[in-house]
N, C-alpha and C positions, 0 to 999 in steps of 0.2 A: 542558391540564394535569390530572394525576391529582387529585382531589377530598381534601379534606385537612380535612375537618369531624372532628370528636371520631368515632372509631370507624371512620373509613377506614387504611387499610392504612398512610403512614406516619406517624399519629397512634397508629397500636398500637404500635410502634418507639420513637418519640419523647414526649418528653415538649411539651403543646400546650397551657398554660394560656389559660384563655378569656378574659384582659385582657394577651395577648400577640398577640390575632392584629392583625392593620394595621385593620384596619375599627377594633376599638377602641384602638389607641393614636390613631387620624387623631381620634377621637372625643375621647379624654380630653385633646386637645392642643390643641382648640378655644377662641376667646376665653369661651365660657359656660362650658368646665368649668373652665378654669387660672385663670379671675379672678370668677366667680361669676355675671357677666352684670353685674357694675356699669359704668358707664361713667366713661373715664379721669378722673382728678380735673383740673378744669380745664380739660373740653376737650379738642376735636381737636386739633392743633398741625398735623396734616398728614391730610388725605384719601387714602384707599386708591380705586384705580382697576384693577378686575381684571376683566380679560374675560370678559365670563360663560360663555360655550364653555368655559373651563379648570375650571368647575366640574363641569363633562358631562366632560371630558378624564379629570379625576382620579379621580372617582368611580367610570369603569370599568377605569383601574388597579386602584384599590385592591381593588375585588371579583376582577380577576385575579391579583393577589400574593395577598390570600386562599386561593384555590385552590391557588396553587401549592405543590407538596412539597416544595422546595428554600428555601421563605423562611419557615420556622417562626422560633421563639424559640431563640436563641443564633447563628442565622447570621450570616456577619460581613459576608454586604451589607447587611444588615438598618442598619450604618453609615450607611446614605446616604439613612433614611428622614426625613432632617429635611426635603424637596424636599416632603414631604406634608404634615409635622408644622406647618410654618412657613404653609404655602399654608393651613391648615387652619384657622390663630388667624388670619391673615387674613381669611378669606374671611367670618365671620360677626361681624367686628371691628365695632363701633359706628361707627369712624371709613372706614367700608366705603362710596364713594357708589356710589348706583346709575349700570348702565351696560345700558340697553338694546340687543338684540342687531341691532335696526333703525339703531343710530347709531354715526357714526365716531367720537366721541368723547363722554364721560357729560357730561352737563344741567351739571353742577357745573364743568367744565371753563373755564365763559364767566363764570362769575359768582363762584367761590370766593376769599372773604378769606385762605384759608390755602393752601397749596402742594400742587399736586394730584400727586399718585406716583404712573407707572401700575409695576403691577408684573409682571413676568413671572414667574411660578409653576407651572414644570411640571413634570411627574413626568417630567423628560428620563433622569434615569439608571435608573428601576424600567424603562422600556421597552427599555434593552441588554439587560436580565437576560433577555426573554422568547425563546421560539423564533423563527424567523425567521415564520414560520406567524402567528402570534398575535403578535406587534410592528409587523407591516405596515402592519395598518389604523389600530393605535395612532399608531406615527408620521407615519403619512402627515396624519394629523388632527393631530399636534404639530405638525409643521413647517408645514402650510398656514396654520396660528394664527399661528404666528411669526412668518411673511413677512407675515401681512397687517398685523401689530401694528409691523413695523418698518418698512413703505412707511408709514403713517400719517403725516399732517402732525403729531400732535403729537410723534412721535419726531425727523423730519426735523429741525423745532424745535429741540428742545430734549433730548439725550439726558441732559442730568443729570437733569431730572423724571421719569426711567426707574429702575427695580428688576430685577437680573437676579438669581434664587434661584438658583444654579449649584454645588449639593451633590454635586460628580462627580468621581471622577480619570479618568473617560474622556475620549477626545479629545473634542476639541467640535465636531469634525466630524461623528462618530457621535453623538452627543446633539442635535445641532440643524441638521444639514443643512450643504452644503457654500457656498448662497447667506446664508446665516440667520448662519453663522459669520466670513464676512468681514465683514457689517454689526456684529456684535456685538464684535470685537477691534478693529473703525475708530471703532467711536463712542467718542467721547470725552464727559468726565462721567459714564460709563454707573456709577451706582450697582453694585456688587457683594455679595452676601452669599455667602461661597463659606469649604469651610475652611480654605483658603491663602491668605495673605498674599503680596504682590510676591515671585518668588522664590524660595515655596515649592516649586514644580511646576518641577524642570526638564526634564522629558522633552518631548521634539518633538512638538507636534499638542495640548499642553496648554493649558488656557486660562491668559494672560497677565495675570492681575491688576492691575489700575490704582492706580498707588500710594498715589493719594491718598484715593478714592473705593471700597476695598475692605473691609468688614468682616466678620470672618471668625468663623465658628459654631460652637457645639461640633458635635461627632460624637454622632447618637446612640446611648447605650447602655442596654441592657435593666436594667430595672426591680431594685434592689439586693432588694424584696419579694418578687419572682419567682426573682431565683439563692438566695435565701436557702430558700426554699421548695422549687425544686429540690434542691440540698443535702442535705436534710434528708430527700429521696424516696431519696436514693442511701445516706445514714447508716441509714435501716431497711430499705435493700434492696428498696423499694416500688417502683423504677425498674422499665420493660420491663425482662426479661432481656436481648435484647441491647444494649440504651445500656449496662447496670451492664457488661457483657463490655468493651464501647466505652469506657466510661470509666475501667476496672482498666486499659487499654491506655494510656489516655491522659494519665494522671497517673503513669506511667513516662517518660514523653516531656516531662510540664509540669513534675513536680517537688512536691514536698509544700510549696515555703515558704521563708524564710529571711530572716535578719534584710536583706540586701541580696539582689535576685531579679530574673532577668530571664530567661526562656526565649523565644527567637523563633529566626526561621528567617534565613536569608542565602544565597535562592539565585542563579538565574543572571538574576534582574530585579533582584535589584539591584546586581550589579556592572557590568549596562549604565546602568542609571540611575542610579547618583550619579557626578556628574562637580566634582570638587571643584574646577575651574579653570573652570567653567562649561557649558554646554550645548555638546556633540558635543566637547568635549576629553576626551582621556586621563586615568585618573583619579591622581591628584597622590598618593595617599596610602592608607592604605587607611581601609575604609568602619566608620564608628563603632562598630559593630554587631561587627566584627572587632576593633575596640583596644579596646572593653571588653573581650571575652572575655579577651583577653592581661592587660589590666590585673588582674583578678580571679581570674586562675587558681591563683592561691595565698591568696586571702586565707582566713580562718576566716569560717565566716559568709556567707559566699556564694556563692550556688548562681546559678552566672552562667555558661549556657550557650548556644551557637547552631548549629543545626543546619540540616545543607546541603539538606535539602527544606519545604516546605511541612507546616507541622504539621496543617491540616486540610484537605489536599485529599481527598479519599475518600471526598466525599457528607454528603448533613446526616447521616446516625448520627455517626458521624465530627466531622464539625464543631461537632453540638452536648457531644457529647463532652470532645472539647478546649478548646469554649470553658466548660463547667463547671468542667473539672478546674484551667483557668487562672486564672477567678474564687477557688477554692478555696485555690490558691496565696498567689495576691496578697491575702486574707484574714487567711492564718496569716506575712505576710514583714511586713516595719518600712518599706525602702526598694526602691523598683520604678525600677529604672531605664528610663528611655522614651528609648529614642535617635530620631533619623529615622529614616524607613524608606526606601519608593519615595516619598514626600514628605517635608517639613519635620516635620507633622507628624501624628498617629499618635491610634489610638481609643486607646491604652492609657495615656495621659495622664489619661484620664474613667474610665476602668475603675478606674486605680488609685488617684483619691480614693472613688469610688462603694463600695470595699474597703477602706476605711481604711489603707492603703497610701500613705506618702510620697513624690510624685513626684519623679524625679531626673530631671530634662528635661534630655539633652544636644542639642543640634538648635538651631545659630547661626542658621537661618533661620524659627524657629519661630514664628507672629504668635499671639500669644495669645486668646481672645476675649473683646471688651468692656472688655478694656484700657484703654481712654480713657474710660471712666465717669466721671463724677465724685463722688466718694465722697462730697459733702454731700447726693445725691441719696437718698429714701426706694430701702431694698433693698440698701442697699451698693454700694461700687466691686466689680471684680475685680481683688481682693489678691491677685495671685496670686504675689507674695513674699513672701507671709507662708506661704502653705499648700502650696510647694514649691522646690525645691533648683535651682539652673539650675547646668550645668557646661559652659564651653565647649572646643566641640569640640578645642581646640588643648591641654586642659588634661586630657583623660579620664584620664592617666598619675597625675597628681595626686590623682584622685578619692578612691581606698580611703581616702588618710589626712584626707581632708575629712570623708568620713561615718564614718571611724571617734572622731573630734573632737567627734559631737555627741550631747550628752547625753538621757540619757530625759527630763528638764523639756523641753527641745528639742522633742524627738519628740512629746512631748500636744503641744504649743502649732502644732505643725505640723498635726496632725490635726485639732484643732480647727476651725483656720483651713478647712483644706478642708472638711470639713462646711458650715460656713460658705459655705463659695463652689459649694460643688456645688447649692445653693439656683439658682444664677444660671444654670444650667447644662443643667438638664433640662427637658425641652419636652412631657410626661407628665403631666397630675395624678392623684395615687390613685383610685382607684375610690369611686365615692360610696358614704361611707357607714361607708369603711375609716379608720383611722387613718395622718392626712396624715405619710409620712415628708417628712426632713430638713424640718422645723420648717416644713409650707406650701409647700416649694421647689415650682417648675416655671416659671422665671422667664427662661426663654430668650427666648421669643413676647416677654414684655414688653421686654425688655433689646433686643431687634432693635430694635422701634418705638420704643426710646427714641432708640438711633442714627439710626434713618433720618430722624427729626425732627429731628435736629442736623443733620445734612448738607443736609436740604433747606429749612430754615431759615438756613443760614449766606449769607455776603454774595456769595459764590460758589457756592453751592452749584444750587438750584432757581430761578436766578434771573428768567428772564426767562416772564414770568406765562402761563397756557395760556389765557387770554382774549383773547390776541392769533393765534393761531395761525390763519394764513390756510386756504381752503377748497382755494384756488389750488394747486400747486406752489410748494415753495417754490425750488426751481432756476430760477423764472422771476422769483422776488420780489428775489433776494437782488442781482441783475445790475443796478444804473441803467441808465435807459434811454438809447439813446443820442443824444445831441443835439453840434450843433456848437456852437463857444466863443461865438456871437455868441446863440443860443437860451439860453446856460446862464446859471443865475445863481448865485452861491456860496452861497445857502442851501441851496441844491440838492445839494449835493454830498454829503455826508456823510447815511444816510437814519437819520430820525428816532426808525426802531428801534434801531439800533444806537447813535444816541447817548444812548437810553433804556438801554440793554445795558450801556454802561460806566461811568452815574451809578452804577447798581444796584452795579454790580461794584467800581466805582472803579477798577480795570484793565482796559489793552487790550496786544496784543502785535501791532505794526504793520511789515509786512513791504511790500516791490515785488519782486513777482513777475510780470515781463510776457510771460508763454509761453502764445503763441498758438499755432493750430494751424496756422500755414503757419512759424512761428518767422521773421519776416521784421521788422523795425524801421525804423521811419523818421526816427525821428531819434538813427541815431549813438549806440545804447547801446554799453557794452562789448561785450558777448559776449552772445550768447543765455540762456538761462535755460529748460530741459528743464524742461516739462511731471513728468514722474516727481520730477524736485529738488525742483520746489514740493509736489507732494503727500508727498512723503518728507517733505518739512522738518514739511508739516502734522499727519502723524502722528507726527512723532516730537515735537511740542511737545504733544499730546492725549494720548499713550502715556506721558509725564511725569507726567501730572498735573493740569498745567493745563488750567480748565476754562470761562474766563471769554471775555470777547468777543475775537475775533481779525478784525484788517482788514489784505487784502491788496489794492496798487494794481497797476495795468497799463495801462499806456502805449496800446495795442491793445486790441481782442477778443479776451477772456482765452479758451482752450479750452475745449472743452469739458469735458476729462475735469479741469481743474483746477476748474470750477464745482460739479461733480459732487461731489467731493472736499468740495467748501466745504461742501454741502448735509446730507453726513452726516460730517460733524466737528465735531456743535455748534456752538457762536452762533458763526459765521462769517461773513463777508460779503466780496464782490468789487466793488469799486468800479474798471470798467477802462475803458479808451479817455476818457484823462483828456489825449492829446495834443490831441484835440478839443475838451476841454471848458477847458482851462489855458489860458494862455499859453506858448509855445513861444519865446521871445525877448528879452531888456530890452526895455523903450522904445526910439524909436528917436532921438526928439527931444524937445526944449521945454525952458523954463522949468518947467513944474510936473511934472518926473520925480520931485519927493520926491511928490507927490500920487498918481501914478501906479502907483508900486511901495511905495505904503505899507503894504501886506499884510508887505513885510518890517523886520525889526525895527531899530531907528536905528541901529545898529551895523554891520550887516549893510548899510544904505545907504551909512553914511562908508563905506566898506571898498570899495564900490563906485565913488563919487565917488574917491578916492585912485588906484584902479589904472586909472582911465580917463582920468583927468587933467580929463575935463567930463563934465557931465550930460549936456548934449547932442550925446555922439557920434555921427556921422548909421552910421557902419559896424558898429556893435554884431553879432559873429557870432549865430547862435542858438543856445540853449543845450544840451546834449547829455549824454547817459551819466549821471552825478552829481547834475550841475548841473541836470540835469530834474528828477531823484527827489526832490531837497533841494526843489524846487517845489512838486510836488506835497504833501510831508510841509507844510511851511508851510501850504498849504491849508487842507488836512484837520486838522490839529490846532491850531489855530486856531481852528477851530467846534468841534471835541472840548470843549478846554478853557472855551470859552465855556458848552458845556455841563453838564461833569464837570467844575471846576476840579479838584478834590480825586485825580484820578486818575491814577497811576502808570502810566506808557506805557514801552514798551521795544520798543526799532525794532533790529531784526534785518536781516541780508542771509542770503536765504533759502538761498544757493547754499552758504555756509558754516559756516552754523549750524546743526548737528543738535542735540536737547532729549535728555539723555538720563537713566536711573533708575537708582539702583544696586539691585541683590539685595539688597542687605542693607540 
């Protein structure tokens, strides 16, 4: 890539402030600049575990986006550099354990009182941006890191004790390889920091956000220090002469301003991608983006336009161009309407508090960031109903005379609030030495880790400890071994981890799933039970949400590919060929059959005694289909409860139960 230091060819063009290149934002975004080098009040809550390879990974991105001519200050991939900014306060974070390059797992892993997060932090999306030439050797070192970090026993384990930083709209196939992406959409638990919410992302090949376990980041944007300074190069005409050309161009196309404002484009992406009945349906309506235009075409006061190409496609002059002229805009406008765009939702959300611009967020799918804060927390919630407008999509017709309803006391107290909240938001600190805008902000780094401590401190969350994690395979651990009924003994049944796994939790979700690989039964179940049903049923209970201990029985030697299944779908376990280890039959004689069958409960014995007319009938058939599973369940939760009383179980039949999430 062409050299782009102060005084190369497109630094004469462009405008290239020296606390805008990536070396220094990766720098000013670090835990020593954003928080001074103090260490958390109170403590670690939670240990950071990062591969040390991803520190050599990111390192020679960063000196590559450096270089490059096409990712100066105002680019709009420049959007997706929070994959650096985030990895960055991680990486020299206090609560940071060591992780030698000679070990499968850090020191701290065996021994930690707090819950160890390993995280995955990579610059997945700067490496699409490069030539095919110069991304090669990049990715091929991405992905080989990847695959080795998701074979690891402690992934196998446990994917909630995992962190995926996933700041991309690209497919996740191109970001992280086509083996690296099925493990990463099957695990379940898998922590998420990404900027869509469940939902947001409907395009095919998108990553699928987990509803429960996804917390969603701002976008970042360039420094309000830096467009105000730019600015003010273009008001004395200090600019290159061709950017001021570039930008007399471009502020005919953005617009000067306006008390209600919104200039974007609406072209042929997205009226493939929004599909308002769902993924690959026709779209139901038209795209929001088009019913504001309509909505506003007549009001006074607003300069609400969208046009059919792409505003900055024509090269960084060009793009930094437009993104000035845009900034300029949304400076001198009152209310910025942010609709969705090819996502839920959109950098110009963050643009237009950073521009004292009241946001009008129209976008029903939009997750906000940091939304669940709790506001008695030091730093504030994010109020983000104080410091902007939400309008839904069903209601944009309505809008003009919404915003035309609110007064200028209104309007400060709205702006206020965002200032206020843009504190939480930006993941930059000034330059030492400078005067700290928005009062100290840079409070994103913090706000992550405050999340991820919640999640993996919750009762579901990280729970099952990384001091256990065997060296073994865990596809060989998770199987009892097999013995006949007269070897077995019932304490044996149920293993020890897992009824460790559902104290912790206090839930279990208990299925019979007896699909073996010959699909053959011997005692007389109903129907088979496909292999592909049981693992569908397993990912669509995982793909929900739920994260906590899951036990499935099997009559037989469960298959292969359903143990497989079990190994990377979180705390799972297969307890199978239980016709061996059970009883298969009542009693068949005596006096002492209450003694005999006392595993079952006195009700469930009268009930027996009644339709048999005696205990001691010598012709008792064996038991079969139902009547086995209902045995086994007795079993197994039996010893559960012995050892989890407090836990809430829900027994599912796997064949017809699918788990599923709504979009919204």
């Amino acid at each position: 890539a062409v050299s782009a230091e102060p005084g190369s060819a497109s630094c004469r063009e462009l405008l290239c402030p020296d606390d805008a290149t990536v070396s220094s934002l990766v720098a000013r975004a670090s835990y020593a600049a954003v928080e001074g080098g103090s260490r958390p009040a109170g403590g670690c809550a939670v240990l950071l575990a990062i591969p040390p390879l991803t520190d050599e990974l990111r390192a020679r991105t960063i000196a590559a986006l450096d270089a490059a001519p096409d990712f100066k200050f105002g680019n709009g991939r420049r959007q997706f550099l929070p994959e650096l900014l985030l990895a960055s306060y991680f990486a020299d974070h206090p609560c940071r354990t060591p992780w030698p390059e000679t070990s499968a797992l850090p020191p701290a892993a065996a021994s930690s009182a707090v819950p160890v997060l390993y995280v995955f932090a990579l610059p997945a999306h700067a490496l699409t941006m490069f030539r095919p030439s110069e991304a090669a050797p990049l990715l091929k070192q991405q992905w080989q890191l990847l695959e080795g970090l998701l074979a690891s026993p402690a992934f196998a384990r446990s994917p909630s004790c995992h962190v995926l930083l996933h700041t991309s709209t690209a497919k996740l196939r191109s970001v992280f390889g086509r083996t690296s992406r099925a493990k990463l959409e099957s695990a379940s638990g898998l922590i998420a920091l990404s900027f869509e919410g469940p939902g947001g992302d409907r395009r095919l090949g998108a990553y699928s956000a987990p509803a429960l376990r996804t917390r969603t980041i701002p976008y970042f944007i360039e420094e309000t220090r830096l467009v105000e300074q730019a600015l003010g190069q273009f008001e004395r005409g200090a600019a290159p002469a061709q950017l001021l050309a570039a930008f007399a161009r471009a502020r005919e196309a953005a617009g000067l301003g306006a008390r209600i404002y919104l200039r974007a484009s609406f072209g042929k992406t997205y009226s493939k991608t929004y599909r308002a009945g769902g993924r690959g349906k026709a779209p139901a309506e038209r795209h929001p983006r088009e019913q504001l235009s309509v909505a506003f075409a007549h009001v006074p006061g607003a300069d609400v336009l969208i046009h059919s190409s792409q505003l900055d496609a024509d090269g960084p002059l060009a793009q930094q161009a437009t993104f000035l002229a845009t900034m300029a805009a949304m400076r001198n406008s009152t209310f910025c309407l942010v609709p969705r765009g090819i996502t839920a939702t959109s950098r110009r959300l963050f643009e237009s508090l950073a521009m004292g611009c009241v946001p009008v967020l129209v976008s029903d799918s939009s997750a906000l960031p940091f939304s669940s804060r709790n506001s008695s927390r030091e730093g504030g919630a994010a109020n983000w109903d104080s410091a902007i407008v939400r309008q839904p999509e069903a209601q944009i017709a309505d809008l003009p005379a919404r915003l035309g309803a609110i007064s200028s006391a209104q309007v400060r107290a709205l702006k206020a609030a965002g200032a206020s909240l843009l504190r939480l938001l930006l993941y930059v600190a000034p330059p030492a030495g400078s005067e700290r805008s928005h009062a100290g902000g840079a409070g994103a780094g913090r706000a992550v880790m405050e999340e991820l401590s919640r999640l993996a401190q919750a009762k579901s969350g990280c729970a099952l400890s990384m001091s256990a994690v065997p060296s073994e395979s865990r596809l060989e651990t998770r199987r009892a071994p097999a013995v006949t009924s007269q070897q077995f003994r019932m304490s044996e049944l149920v293993p020890a981890e897992l009824l460790r796994a559902v104290a912790s939790s206090e839930t279990l979700v208990l299925t019979v799933c007896s699909a073996s690989d010959s699909q053959k039964y011997s005692r007389g179940q109903k129907r088979p039970t496909a292999v592909a049903d049981c693992v569908r049923w397993l990912r669509s209970l995982r793909t929900a949400g739920y994260t906590g201990p899951v036990l499935i029985l099997g009559g037989t030697r469960s298959a292969g590919a359903l143990v497989n299944a079990a190994a990377s779908h979180g705390p799972t376990w297969v307890i199978d060929e239980l016709e061996a280890k059970l009883p298969t039959s009542p009693p068949l004689s005596g006096p002492d059959l209450r003694n005999k069958i006392a595993v079952l409960p006195g009700a469930a014995f009268e009930n027996f005694e009644k339709r048999t007319g005696s205990p001691g009938l010598q012709d008792l058939v064996p038991l079969s289909g139902n009547q086995l599973r209902l045995v086994w369940y007795i079993y197994t939760l039996r010893q559960i409860a012995a050892a989890a009383p407090d836990a809430r179980v829900l027994a599912v039949d796997a064949r017809d139960v699918h788990f599923q999430v709504s979009a919204s």
